[in-house]
Backbone as CSV, one residue per row, in Angstrom:
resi,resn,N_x,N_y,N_z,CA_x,CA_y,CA_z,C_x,C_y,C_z
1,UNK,0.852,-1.184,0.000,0.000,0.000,0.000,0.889,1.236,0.000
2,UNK,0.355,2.442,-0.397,1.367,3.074,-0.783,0.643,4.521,-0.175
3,UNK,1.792,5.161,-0.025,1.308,6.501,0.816,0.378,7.574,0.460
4,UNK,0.559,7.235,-1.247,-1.179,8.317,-1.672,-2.105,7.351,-2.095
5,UNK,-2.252,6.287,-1.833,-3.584,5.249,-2.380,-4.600,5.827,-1.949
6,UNK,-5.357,6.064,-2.630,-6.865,6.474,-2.268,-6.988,7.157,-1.689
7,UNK,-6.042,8.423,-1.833,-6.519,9.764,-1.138,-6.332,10.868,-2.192
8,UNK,-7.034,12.201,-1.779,-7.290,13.212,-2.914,-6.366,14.288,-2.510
9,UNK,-5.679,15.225,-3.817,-5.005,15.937,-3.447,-5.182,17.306,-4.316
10,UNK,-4.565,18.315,-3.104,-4.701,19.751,-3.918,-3.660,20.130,-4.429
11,UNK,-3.032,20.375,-5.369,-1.739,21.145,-5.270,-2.067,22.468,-5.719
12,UNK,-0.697,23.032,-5.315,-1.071,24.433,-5.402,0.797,25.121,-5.751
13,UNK,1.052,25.206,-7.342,2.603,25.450,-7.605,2.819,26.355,-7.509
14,UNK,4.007,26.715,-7.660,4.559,28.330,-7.619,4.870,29.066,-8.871
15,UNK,5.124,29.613,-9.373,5.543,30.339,-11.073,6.481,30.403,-10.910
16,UNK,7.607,30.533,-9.888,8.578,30.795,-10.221,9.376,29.290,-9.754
17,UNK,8.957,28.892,-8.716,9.398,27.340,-8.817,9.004,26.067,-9.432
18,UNK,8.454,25.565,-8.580,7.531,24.205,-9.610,6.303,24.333,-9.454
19,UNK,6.020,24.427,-10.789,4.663,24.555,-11.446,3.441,23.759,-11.193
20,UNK,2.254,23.737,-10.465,0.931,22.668,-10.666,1.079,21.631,-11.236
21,UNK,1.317,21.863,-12.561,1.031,20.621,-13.351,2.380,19.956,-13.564
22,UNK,3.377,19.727,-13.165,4.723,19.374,-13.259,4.382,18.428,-11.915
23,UNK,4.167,18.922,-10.929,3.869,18.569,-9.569,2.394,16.998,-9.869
24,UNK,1.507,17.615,-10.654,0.270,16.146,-11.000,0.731,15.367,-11.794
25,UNK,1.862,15.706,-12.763,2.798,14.950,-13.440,3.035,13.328,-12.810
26,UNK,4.074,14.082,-11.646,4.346,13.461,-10.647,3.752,12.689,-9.789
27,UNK,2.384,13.203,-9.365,1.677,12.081,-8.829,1.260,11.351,-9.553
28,UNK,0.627,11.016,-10.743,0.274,10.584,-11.457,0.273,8.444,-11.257
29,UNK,1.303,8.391,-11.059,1.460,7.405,-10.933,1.441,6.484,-9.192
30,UNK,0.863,7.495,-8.183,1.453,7.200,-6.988,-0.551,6.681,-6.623
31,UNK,-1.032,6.947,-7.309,-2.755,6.448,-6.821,-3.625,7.412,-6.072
32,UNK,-3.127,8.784,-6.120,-3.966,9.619,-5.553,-4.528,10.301,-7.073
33,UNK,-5.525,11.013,-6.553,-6.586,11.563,-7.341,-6.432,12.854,-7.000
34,UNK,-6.248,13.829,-7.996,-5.489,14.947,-8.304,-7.303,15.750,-8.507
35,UNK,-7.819,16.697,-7.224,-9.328,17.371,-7.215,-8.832,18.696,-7.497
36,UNK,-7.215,19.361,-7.612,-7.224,20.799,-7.624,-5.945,20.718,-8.217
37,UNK,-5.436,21.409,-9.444,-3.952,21.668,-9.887,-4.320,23.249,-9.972
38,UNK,-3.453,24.154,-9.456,-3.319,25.268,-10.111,-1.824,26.081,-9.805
39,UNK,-1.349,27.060,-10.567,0.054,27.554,-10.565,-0.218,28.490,-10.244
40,UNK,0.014,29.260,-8.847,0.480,30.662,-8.365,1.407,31.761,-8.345
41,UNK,1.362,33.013,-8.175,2.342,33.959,-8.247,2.313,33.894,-6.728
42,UNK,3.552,34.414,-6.351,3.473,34.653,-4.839,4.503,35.700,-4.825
43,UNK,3.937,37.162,-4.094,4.802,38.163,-4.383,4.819,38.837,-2.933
């Protein structure tokens, strides 16, 4: 069993670091279910 099985996740990237969707990329394969991707400015 694996540490995101069947759980839901938000991410929330940075613009100037790693991006949302680089980040769901990544989970992609780990069994969680991706309910929020989005890429932020943070100033």
């Amino acid at each position: 069993m694996a540490l995101f099985d069947n759980k839901k996740v938000i991410i929330i990237g940075d613009r100037d670091g790693i991006p949302g969707p680089a980040i769901e990329e990544c989970l992609k394969t780990t069994g969680a279910e991706v309910v929020f991707s989005a890429t932020e400015c943070f100033v």
